[in-house]
N, C-alpha and C positions, 0 to 999 in steps of 0.2 A: 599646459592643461592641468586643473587641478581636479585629482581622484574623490570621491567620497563614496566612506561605504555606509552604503543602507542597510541596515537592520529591516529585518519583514518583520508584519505588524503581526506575528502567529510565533507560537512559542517553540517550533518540530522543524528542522528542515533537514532532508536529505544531503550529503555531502557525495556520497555515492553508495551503489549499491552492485555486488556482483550473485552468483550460486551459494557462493559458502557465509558472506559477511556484509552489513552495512553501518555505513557512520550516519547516524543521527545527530545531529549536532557536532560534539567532540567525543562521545560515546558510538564505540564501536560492538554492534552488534552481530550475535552467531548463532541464533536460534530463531525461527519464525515469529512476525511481531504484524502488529496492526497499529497504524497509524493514522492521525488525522491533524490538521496544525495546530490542535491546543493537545491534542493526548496521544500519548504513547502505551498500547499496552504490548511489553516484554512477553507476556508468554499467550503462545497460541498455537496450537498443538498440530495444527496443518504443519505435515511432510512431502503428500506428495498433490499437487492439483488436480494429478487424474484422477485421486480418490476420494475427492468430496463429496462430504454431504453437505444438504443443503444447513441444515444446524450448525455446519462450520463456517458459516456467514453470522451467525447472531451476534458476534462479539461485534463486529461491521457496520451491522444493521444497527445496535444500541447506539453506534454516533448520529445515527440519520442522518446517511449522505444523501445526495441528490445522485453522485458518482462513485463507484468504489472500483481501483485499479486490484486487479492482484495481480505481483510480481512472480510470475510462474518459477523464477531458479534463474541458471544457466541457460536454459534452452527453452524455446518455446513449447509451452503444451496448453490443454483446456481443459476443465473440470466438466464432469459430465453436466448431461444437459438440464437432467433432474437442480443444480444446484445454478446451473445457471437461468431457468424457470424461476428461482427464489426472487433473484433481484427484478426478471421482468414483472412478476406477478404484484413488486412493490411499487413500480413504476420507477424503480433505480437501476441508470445504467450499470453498464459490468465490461469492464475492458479489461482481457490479457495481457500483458507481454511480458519478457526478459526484465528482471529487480533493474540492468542501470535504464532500461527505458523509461520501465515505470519512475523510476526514483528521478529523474529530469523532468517527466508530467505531470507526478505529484507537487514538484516546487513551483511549476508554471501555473496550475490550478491554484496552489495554497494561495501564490500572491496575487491571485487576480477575485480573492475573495471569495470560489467556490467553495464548495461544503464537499470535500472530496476526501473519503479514506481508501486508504490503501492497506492490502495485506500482502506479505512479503515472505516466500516461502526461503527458507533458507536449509539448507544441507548441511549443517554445524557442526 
């Protein structure tokens, strides 16, 4: 059997993601970041999910997803409900969970052409 590896047609892919760090590519990151398959943005100042506000969506919201995952950390949590009101009141979903879940659904989305960002808190 002969292997071949595909390249995705998007410039960002998750390699994994835990609480404290994730690989983006071959860059390894340890501070909270937003992502989407053409852009990376490094800083974004979400620490904790329980304490969002909705303003800490804007950076999310300027990709105009259709989907935006945030990766809560380590452990499951949810941003209050005020922030998560934001995304329904755009008409864009908003799914939870754990950085390596999110970071598996983020690369299934990326290659299936959805418009999907993710935000990734990290404990750094």
């Amino acid at each position: 059997m002969q292997l071949h590896l595909e390249r995705p047609d998007y410039t960002f892919s998750l390699r994994g993601a835990d609480g404290t760090s994730a690989l983006v590519n071959a860059r390894r990151l340890t501070a909270s970041f937003v992502l989407a398959p053409n852009t990376l943005v490094e800083i974004w100042p979400v620490r904790d999910v329980k304490t969002m506000v909705p303003a800490d969506l804007d950076a999310l919201f300027a990709l105009q997803p259709e989907l935006i995952l945030l990766g809560c950390g380590a452990t499951q949590a949810f941003p209050p409900a005020a922030t998560m009101a934001a995304c329904l009141s755009r008409g864009i979903g908003l799914e939870t969970m754990v950085n390596a879940a999110a970071a598996r659904t983020f690369n299934v989305l990326a290659s299936e052409g959805r418009r999907v960002v993710a935000g990734f808190v990290l404990a750094g």
